[in-house]
C-alpha positions in Angstrom: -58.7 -25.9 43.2 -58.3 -22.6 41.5 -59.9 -23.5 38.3 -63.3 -24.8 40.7 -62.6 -21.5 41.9 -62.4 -19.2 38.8 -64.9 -21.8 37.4 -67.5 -20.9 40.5 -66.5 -17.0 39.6 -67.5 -17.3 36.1 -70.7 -18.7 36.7 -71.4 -16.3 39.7 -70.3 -13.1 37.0 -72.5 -14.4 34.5 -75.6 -14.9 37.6 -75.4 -11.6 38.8 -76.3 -9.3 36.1 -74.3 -6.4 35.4 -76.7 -4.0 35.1 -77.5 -4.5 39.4 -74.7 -2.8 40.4 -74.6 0.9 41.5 -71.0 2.3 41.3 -69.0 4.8 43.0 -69.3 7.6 40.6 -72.8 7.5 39.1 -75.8 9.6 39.6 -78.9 9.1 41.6 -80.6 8.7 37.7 -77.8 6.5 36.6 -78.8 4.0 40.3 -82.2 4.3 39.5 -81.8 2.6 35.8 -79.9 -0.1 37.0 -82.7 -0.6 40.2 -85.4 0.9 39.6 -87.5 3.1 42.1 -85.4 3.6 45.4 -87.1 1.6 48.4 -86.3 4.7 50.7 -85.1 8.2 50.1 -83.6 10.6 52.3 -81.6 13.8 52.3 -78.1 12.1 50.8 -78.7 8.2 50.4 -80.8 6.2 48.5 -81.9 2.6 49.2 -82.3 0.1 46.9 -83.1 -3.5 47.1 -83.0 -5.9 43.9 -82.3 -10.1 43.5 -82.2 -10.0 47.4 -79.1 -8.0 47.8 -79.8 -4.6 49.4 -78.1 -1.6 48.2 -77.5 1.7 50.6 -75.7 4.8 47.9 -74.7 7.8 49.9 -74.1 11.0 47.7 -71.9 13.9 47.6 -72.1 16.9 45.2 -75.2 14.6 43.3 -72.9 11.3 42.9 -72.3 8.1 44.6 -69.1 8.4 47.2 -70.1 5.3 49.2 -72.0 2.0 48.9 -72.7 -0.6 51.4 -74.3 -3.7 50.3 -75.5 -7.0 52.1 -78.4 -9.3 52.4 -80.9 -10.1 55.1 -79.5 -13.4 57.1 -82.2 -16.2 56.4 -82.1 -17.1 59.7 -82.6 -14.2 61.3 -84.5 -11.3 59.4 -83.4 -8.7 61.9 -79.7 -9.3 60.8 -77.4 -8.7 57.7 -75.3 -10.9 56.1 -71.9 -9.9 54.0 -72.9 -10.8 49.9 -70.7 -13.8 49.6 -67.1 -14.0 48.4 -68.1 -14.2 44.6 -70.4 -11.7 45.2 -67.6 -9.8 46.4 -65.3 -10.3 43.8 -67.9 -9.0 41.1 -68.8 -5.8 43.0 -64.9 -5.1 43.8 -64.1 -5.5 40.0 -67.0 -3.2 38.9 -65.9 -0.4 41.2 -62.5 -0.7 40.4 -62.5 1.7 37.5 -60.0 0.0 35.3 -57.8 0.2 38.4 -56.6 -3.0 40.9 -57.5 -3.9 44.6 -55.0 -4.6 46.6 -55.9 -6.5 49.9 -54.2 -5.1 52.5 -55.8 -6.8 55.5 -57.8 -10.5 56.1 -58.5 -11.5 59.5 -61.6 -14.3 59.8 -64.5 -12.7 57.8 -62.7 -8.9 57.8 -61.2 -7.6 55.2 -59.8 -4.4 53.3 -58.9 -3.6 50.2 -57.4 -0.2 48.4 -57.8 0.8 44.9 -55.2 3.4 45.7 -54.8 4.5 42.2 -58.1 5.4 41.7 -58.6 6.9 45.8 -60.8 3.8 46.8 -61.0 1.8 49.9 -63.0 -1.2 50.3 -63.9 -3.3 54.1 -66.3 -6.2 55.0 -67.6 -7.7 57.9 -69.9 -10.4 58.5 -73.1 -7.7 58.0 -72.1 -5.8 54.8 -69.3 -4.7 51.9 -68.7 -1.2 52.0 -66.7 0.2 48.9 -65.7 4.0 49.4 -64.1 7.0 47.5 -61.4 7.4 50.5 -59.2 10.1 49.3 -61.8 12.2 47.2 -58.8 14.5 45.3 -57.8 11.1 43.7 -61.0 10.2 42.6 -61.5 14.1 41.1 -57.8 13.5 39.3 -58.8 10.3 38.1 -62.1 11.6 37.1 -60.3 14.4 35.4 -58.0 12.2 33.5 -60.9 10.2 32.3 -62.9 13.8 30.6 -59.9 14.2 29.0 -59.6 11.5 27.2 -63.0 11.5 26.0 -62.8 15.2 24.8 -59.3 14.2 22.7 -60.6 10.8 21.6 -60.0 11.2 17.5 -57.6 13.5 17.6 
């Protein structure tokens, strides 16, 4: 069962291009090259809407501190739909930011998740996956961290 699993994982990693996934962190530029032209614009949020997934980024200080994704249900066009559990997985590892998720909650199609290394928090429901910076000082530390890094690589 877990190598159908991992199997089904692999496939749905390889489906879902990488480049269709706006992260916590980036820039309204950095959305736009992995979308394209936003769908909808308003003061702080940006909508997006690419291989039928639909992708709402709400910005703080000019970078992306929330995202919700989900589809529209099939059988009902008024509805959402939660992106599916592989979907989930793929989105979950590329906001993770090297760190881990740690599922702290499961009831029928709820969950949460906290990347608490890296200040995350995570939460479906049956309409939508919603991956959030939840404590913002640290995301900055971790942010920090990261600059520094990059400024002493080579030494």
């Amino acid at each position: 069962m877990k190598r159908l699993l991992f199997g089904l994982l692999l496939v749905a990693l390889l489906a879902l291009p990488r480049n269709t996934q706006c992260r916590i962190g980036e820039t309204l530029e950095q959305c736009k090259t992995r979308y394209g032209k936003p769908v909808e614009t308003k003061k702080d949020t940006a909508l997006f809407f690419k291989n039928g997934m639909t992708v709402s980024a709400h910005f703080v200080d000019g970078k992306v501190d929330q995202i919700t994704y989900y589809r529209t249900d099939p059988k009902d066009s008024k509805k959402t739909i939660c992106p599916s559990d592989a979907e989930i997985e793929i989105l979950l590892l590329a906001n993770a930011h090297d760190g881990s998720w740690k599922m702290e909650l499961a009831r029928r199609n709820h969950a949460i998740w906290w990347n608490k290394e890296r200040g995350l928090s995570a939460s479906r429901t049956p309409q939508e996956l919603v991956i959030s910076i939840h404590h913002p000082d640290t995301y900055k530390a971790y942010e920090e961290r990261k600059a520094a890094i990059r400024n002493l690589e080579g030494f």
